[in-house]
C-alpha positions in Angstrom: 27.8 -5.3 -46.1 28.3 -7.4 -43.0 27.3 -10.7 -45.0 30.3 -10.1 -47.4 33.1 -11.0 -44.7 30.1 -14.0 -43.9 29.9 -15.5 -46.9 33.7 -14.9 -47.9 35.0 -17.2 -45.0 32.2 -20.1 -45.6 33.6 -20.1 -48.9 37.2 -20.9 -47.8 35.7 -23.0 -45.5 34.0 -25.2 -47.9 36.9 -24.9 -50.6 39.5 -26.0 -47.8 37.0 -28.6 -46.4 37.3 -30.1 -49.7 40.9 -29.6 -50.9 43.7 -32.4 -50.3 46.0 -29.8 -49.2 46.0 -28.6 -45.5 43.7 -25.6 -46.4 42.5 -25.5 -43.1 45.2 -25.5 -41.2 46.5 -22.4 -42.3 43.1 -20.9 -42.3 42.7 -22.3 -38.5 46.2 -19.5 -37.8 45.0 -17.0 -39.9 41.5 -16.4 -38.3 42.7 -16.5 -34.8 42.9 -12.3 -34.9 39.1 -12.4 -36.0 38.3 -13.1 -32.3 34.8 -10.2 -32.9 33.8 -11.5 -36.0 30.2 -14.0 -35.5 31.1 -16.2 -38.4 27.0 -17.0 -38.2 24.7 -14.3 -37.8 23.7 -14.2 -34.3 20.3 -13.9 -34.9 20.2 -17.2 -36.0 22.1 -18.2 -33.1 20.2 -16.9 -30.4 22.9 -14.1 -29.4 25.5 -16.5 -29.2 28.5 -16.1 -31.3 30.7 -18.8 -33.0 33.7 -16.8 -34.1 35.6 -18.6 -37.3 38.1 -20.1 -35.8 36.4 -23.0 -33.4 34.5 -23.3 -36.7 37.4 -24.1 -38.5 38.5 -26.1 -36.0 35.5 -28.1 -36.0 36.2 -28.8 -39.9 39.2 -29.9 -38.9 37.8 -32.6 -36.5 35.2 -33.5 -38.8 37.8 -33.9 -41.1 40.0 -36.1 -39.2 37.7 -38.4 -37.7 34.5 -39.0 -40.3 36.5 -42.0 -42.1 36.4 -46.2 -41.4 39.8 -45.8 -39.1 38.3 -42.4 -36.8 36.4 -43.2 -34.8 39.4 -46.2 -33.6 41.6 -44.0 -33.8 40.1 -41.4 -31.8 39.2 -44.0 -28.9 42.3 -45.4 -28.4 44.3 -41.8 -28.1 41.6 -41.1 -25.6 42.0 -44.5 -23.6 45.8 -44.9 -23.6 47.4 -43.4 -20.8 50.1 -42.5 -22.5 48.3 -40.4 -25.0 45.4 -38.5 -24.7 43.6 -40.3 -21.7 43.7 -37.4 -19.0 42.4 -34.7 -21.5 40.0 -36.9 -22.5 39.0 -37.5 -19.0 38.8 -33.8 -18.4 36.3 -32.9 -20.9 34.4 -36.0 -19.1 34.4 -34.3 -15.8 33.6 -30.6 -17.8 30.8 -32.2 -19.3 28.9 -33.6 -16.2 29.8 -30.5 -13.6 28.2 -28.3 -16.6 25.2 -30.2 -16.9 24.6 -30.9 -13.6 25.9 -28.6 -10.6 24.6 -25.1 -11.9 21.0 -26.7 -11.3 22.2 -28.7 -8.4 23.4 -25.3 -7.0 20.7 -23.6 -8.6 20.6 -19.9 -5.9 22.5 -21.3 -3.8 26.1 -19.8 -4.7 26.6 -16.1 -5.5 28.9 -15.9 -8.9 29.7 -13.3 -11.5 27.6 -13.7 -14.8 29.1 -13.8 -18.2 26.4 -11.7 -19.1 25.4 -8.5 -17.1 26.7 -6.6 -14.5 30.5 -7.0 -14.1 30.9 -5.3 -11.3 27.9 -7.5 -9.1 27.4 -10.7 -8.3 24.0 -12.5 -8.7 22.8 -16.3 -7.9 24.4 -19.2 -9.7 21.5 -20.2 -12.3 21.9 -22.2 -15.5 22.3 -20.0 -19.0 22.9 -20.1 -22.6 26.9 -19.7 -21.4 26.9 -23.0 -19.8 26.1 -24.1 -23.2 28.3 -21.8 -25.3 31.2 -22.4 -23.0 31.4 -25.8 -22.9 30.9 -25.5 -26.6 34.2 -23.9 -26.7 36.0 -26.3 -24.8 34.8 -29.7 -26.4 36.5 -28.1 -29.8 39.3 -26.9 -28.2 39.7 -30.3 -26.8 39.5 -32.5 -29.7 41.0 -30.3 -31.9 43.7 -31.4 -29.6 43.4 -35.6 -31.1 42.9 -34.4 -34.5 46.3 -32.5 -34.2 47.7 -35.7 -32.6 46.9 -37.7 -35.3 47.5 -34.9 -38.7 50.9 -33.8 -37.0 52.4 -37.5 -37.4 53.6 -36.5 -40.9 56.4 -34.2 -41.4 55.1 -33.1 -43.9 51.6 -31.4 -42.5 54.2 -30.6 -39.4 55.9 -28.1 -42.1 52.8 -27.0 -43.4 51.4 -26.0 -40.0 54.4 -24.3 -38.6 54.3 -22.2 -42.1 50.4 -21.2 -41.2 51.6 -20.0 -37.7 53.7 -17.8 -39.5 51.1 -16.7 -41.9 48.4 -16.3 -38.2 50.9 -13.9 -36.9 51.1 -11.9 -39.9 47.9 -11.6 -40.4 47.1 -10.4 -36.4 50.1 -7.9 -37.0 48.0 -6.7 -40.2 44.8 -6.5 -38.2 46.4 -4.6 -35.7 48.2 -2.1 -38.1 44.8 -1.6 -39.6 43.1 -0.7 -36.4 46.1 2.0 -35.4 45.6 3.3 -38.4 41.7 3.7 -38.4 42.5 6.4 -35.6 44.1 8.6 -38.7 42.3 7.7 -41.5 38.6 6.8 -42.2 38.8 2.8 -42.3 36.0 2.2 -40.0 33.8 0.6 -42.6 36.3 -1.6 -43.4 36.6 -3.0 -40.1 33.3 -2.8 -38.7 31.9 -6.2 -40.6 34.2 -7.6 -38.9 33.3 -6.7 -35.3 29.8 -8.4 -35.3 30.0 -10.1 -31.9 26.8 -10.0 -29.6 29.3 -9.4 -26.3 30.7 -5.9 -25.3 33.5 -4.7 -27.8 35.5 -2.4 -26.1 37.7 -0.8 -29.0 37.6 3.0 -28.7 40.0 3.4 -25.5 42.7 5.7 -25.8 45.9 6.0 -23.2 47.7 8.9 -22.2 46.3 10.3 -25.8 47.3 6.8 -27.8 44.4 4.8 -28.6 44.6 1.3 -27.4 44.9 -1.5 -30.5 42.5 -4.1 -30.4 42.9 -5.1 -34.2 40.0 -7.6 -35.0 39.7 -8.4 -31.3 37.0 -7.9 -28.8 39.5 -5.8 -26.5 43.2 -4.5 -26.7 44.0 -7.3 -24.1 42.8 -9.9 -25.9 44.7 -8.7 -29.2 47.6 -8.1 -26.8 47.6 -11.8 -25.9 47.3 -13.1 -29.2 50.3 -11.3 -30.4 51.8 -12.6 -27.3 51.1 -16.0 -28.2 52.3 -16.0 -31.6 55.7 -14.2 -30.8 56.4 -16.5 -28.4 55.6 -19.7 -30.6 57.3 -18.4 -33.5 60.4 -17.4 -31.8 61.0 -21.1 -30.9 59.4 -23.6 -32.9 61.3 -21.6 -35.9 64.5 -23.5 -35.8 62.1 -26.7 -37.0 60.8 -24.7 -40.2 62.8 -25.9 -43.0 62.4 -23.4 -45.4 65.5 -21.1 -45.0 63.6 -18.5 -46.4 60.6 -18.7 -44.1 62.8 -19.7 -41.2 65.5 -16.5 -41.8 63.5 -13.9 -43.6 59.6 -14.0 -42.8 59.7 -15.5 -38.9 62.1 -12.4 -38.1 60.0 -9.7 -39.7 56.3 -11.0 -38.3 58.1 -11.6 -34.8 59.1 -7.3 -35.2 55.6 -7.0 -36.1 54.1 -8.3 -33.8 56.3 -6.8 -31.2 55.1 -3.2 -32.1 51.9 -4.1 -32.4 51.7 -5.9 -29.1 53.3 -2.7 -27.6 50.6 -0.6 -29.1 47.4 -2.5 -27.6 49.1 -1.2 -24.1 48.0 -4.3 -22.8 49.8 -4.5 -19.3 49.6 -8.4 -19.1 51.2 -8.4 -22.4 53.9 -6.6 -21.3 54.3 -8.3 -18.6 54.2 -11.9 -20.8 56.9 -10.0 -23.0 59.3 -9.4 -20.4 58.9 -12.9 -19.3 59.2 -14.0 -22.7 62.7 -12.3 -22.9 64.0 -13.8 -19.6 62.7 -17.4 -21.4 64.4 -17.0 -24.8 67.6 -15.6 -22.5 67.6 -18.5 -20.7 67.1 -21.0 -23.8 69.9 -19.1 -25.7 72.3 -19.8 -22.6 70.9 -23.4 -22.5 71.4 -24.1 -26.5 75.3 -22.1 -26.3 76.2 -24.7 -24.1 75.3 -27.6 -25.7 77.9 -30.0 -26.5 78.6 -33.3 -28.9 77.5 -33.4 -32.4 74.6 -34.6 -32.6 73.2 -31.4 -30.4 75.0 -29.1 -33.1 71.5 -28.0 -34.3 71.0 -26.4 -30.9 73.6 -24.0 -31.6 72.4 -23.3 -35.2 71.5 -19.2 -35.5 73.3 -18.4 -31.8 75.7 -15.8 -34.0 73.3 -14.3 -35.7 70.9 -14.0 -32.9 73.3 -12.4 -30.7 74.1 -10.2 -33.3 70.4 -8.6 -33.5 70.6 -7.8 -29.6 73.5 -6.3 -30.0 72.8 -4.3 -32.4 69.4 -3.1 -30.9 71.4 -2.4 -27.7 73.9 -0.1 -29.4 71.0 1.5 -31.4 69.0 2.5 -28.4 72.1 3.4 -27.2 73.0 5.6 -29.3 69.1 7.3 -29.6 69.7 8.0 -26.2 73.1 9.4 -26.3 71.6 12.4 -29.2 68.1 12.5 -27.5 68.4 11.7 -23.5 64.2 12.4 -23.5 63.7 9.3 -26.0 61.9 6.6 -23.8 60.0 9.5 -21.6 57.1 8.4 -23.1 57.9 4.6 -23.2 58.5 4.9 -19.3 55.6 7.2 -18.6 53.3 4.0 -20.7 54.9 1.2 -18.5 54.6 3.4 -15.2 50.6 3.8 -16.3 50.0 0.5 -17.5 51.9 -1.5 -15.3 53.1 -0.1 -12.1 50.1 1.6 -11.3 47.7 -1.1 -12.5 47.0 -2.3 -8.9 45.6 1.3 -8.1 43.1 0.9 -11.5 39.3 0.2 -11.4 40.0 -2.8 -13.9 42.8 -4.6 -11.2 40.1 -4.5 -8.8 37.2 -5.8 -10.4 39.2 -8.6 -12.6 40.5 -9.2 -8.6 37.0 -9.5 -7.4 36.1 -12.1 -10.3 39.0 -14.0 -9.5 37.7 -14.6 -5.7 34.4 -15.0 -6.1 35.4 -17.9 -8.5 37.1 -18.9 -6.4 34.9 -18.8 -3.6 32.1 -20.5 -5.7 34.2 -23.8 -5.7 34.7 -23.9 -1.9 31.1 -22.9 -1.7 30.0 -26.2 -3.6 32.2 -28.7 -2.0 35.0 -28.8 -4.4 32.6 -29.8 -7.3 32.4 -26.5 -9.4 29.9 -24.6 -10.6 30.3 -25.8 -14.4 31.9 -23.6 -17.8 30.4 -20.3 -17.7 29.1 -20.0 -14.4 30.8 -17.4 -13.3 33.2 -15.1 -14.5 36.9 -15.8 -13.4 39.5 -13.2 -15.4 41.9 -16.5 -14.7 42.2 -19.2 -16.8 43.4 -21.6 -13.9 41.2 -20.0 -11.6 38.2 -21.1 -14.4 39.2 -24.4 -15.1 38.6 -24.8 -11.4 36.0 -23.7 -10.8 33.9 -24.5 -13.6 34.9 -28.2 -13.6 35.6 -28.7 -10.2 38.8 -29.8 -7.8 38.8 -33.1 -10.0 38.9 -31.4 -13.6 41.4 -28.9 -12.6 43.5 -31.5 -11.2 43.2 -33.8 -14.8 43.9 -30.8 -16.4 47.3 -29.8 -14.3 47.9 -33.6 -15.1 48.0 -33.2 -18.7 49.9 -30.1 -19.2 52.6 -31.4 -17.1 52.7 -34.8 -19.6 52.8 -33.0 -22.5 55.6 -30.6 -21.5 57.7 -33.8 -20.0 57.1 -36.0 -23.0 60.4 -37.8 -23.5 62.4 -37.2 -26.7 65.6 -39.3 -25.9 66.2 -41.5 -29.4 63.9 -39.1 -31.2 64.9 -37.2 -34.2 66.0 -33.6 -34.3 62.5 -32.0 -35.8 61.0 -33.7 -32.3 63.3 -32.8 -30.5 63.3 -29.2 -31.5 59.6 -29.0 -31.4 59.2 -30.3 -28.2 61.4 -28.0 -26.6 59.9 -25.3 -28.6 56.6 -25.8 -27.2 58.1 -26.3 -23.6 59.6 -22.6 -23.7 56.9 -21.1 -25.6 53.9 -22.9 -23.2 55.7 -20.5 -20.4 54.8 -16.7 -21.1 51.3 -17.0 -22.1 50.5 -19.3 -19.6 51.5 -16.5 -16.9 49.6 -14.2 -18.7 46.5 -16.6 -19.0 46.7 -16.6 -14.9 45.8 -13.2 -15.2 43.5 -13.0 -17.7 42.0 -15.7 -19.3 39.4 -18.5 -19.2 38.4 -22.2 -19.4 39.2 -22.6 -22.9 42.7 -23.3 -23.3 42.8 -21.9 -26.9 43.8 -22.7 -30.6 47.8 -21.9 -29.7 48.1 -24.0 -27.0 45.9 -26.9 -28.5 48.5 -27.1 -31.6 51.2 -27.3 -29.2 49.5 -30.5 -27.1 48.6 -31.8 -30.4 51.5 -31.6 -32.4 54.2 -33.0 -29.1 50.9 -36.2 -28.4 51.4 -36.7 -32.6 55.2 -36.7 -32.0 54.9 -38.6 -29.1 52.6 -41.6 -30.9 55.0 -41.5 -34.1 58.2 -41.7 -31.6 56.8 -44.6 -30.2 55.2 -46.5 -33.1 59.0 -46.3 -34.7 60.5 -47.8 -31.2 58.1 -50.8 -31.2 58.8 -51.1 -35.0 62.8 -51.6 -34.3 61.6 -53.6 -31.8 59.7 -56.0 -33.7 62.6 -55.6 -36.4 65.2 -58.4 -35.0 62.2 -61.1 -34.0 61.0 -60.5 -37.6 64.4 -61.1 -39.4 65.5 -64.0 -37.4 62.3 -65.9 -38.4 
């Protein structure tokens, strides 16, 4: 029975590694909720596990860059500045602090394993992590240049913001799934897919509720994904143009996804939701009071959107005024989840991870202890100290490029992605600070991807019009 979900996804691998149409960019969305599923038996692995979606990814890359003009093309994204050099030159740096310092510093730094007792620390030594780790990141990097160079054409652009929308409603059906496995015997149908070789923790309950996890190895990690979706569909949706996708099927995933992420009682995803709130506030204030025509776009769905909060204001509202005791059990959720997290056994340990990581780069100088040498619970915190003072400094670098690329002169699909990602980037990034690791993830490498392919096309079309007059007047 476990082979079935095995061989299903090699076969829309294969069909979608050999179909003109962007097959695999919808299935690269719709697999991120599979996050427990070992795509290859981890027998044959060793005990690793390669979940579907780096695998897809790494279709994708294939994809992109096994032609006469890839390999070109990849090297000059990664050696202009202006595109994709500092990334590039963090995976450079991630590469030689993995190799190298966890047998340079070889029992000589104490560090959290990946594997074994969370709760102890043990001697840095080199492991099968290292390997798996920096696995991760390498696709999650170039996934990153073979975005940049697919999301050049609108057209693939439309197709990929139509497979977000599919990802998220396919997390919010895993997660439905898994709430309603605690009424109803649908165990075998999820257990094929929870075939990870690491600790699956998907039987806690809360204050009698159990905690969703979906297809997930933990309720946080499902809570994060929903996180991430909800926040990149709420903005890049205004650059769908499909009214029907834009107005009908964004709205009802983004609801979805909302309950669900309430249900995995995740409190970093409640946290990330309030912030996302405070963001999409402060972006509806900025887009109201836009002015001149050509920012008219901006303003497009303001009505309308107001008109929802409204309306779930006055509804809650009104709950309250028939049944004062309504929310007893939303604030008793928060108060146990959130305000008295600091006071949990979980806030202490993740705490502990977080220093000794820390600790670990001071303890070698500066120069890391390389991807999956110790255990971090921060994805800042593991960029760090896994690659050192220098990688986590190429890798600040970078974010802050691609959230200040320039869109002055550009069209309004580049301009309205761009700001999408720059708003969206926001929540999940807090949330990543306090839970998270090296690997940036799929989410996040769509958004550098698709604002570098915008980015190269915006400035292709300047030097064009550039070269334009000298052309004619010849």
């Amino acid at each position: 029975m476990n082979y079935v979900p095995i061989i299903l996804f090699w076969a829309l691998a294969l069909w979608g590694s050999g179909s003109r149409r962007p097959v695999l960019i919808y299935l690269f969305f719709a697999t991120m909720p599979f996050g427990a599923f070992a795509a290859i038996p981890t027998a044959l692995t060793g005990g690793l596990t390669f979940t579907a979606t780096p695998l897809i990814t790494l279709l994708i890359i294939l994809r992109t860059f096994l032609n006469p003009q890839g390999p070109a093309t990849a090297l000059t994204m990664a050696l202009l500045p202006q595109r994709l050099m500092l990334l590039f030159l963090f995976w450079l740096v991630a590469a030689i602090t993995t190799a190298f310092m966890p047998r340079l510093f070889e029992n000589a730094v104490m560090v959290v394993p990946i594997r074994g007792i969370l709760s102890e620390t043990a001697p840095l030594r080199p492991s099968a992590q290292n390997l798996s780790q920096f696995a991760y990141l390498t696709i999650a990097v170039f996934s990153v240049f073979a975005f940049a160079r697919l999301l050049q054409c609108p057209i693939v652009r439309q197709h990929a913001l139509k497979a977000m929308c599919l990802g998220g409603a396919v997390t919010a059906a895993t997660g439905f799934l898994d709430h309603a496995s605690h009424f109803l015997p649908l165990e075998p149908l999820l257990a094929p897919f929870r075939t990870a070789s690491y600790a699956l923790v998907t039987d806690v309950e809360v204050l009698g509720a159990k905690r969703v996890a979906g297809l997930m190895p933990e309720a946080s990690a499902f809570g994060g994904l929903c996180l991430a979706f909800m926040g990149a569909l709420y903005f890049y949706r205004r650059a769908i143009f499909d009214d029907t996708v834009r107005n009908v099927w964004v709205p009802v995933v983004l609801a979805m996804l909302a309950v669900c992420a309430w249900l995995s009682t995740s409190s970093g995803t409640y946290v990330g939701v309030r912030l996302l709130m405070v963001v999409a506030a402060q972006e509806w204030f900025l887009r109201a009071n836009t002015r001149g025509r050509t920012r008219s776009i901006y303003r497009r769905g303001l009505g309308g959107e107001l008109s929802v909060v409204v309306a779930m204001a006055a509804g809650i509202a009104l709950v309250l005024i028939v049944w004062p005791q309504a929310l007893d059990p939303v604030y008793a959720l928060i108060d146990r989840m959130v305000l008295q997290k600091t006071s949990s056994n979980s806030y202490a340990e993740r705490g502990m991870w977080r220093s000794v990581a820390w600790a670990s780069l001071l303890e070698t100088h500066g120069f890391g202890v390389g991807l999956g040498g110790t255990r971090a619970s921060s994805s800042l915190v593991a960029i760090f100290s896994g690659t050192g003072i220098i990688g986590g400094m190429l890798y600040c670098a970078f974010v802050l490029q691609s959230l200040l690329r320039p869109t002055a002169g550009a069209p309004v699909e580049t301009q309205l992605i761009v700001s999408a990602f720059r708003f969206s980037f926001v929540p999940s990034f807090v949330v990543t600070l306090m839970v998270g690791d090296a690997d940036f993830g799929g989410i996040n490498a769509f958004g550098f991807g698709i604002t570098a392919a915008l980015a190269i096309a915006n400035a292709e079309r300047a030097d064009r019009y550039a070269r334009a007059p000298a052309v004619s007047a010849a």
